[in-house]
C-alpha positions, 0 to 999 in steps of 0.5 A: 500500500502506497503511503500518504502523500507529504506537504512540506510546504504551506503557501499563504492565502493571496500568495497562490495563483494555481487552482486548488486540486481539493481542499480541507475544512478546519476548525479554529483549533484544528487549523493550528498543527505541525504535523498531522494526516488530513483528509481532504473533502473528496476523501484523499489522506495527506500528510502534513510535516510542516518545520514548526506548529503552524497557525493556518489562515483561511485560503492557504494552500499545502502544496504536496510533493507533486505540486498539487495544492489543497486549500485549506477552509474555515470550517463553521463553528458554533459562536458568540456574536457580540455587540454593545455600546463599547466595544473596545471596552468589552473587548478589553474584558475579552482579552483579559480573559485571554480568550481569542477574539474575532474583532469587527467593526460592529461585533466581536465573535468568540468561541462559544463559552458560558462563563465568559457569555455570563461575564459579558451580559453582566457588564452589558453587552448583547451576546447572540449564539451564532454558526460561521467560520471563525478566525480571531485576531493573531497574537502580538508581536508578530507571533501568531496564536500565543498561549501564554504570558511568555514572550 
């Protein structure tokens, strides 16, 4: 039996001109990975090995080892809308909480959370349990997702 196909590379969205061959649908926290089998949306497994864990964007594309690229696509996912008279200010409570945050100009988007929803409809804010793709602003300092305090 064959073995599954490599990426080793990963071209970032706006960065690829070719079409895609396929393409896989991931969540916000399947779309951080160095190395992993995905299968794409017409069945076919591949392997991931990328030099280091990875925050994948929308519209990026793997490129296997024969040139073909899958594109890789946010999947849907249950979420927090919210929106209020201070959005900065709710945002700051967000933050604080280090939890990641998709920021808008007229809503903020989380993962769904019951504690942090509490939290937010006692300070003020509309919270609204919403579906669609999901991708919350990067961390500082040039970094991608960060987890900690270490910098």
């Amino acid at each position: 039996m064959p073995s599954d196909p490599v990426s080793r590379t990963l071209l970032r969205a706006n960065h690829w001109s070719s079409r895609a061959a396929d393409h896989v649908t991931l969540t916000y926290d399947d779309r951080f990975l160095r190395r992993k089998v995905l299968t794409t949306a017409q069945g076919k497994r591949f392997l991931v090995d990328l030099p280091q864990t990875t925050s994948l964007n929308h519209g990026d594309a793997f490129e296997l080892a024969d040139g073909r690229l899958i594109e890789v696509v946010a999947a849907e996912e249950d979420l927090l809308e919210i929106t209020g008279p201070d959005l900065a200010r709710l945002a700051w409570h967000i933050g604080n909480r280090h939890t990641p945050c998709q920021i808008e100009a007229t809503r903020l988007l989380i993962q769904r959370d019951h504690v942090i929803r509490d939290m937010l409809d006692r300070i003020g804010a509309t919270t609204r349990e919403i579906t669609e793709p999901f991708t919350p602003e990067g961390g500082a300092y040039g970094h991608g997702r960060t987890h900690s305090h270490a910098h």
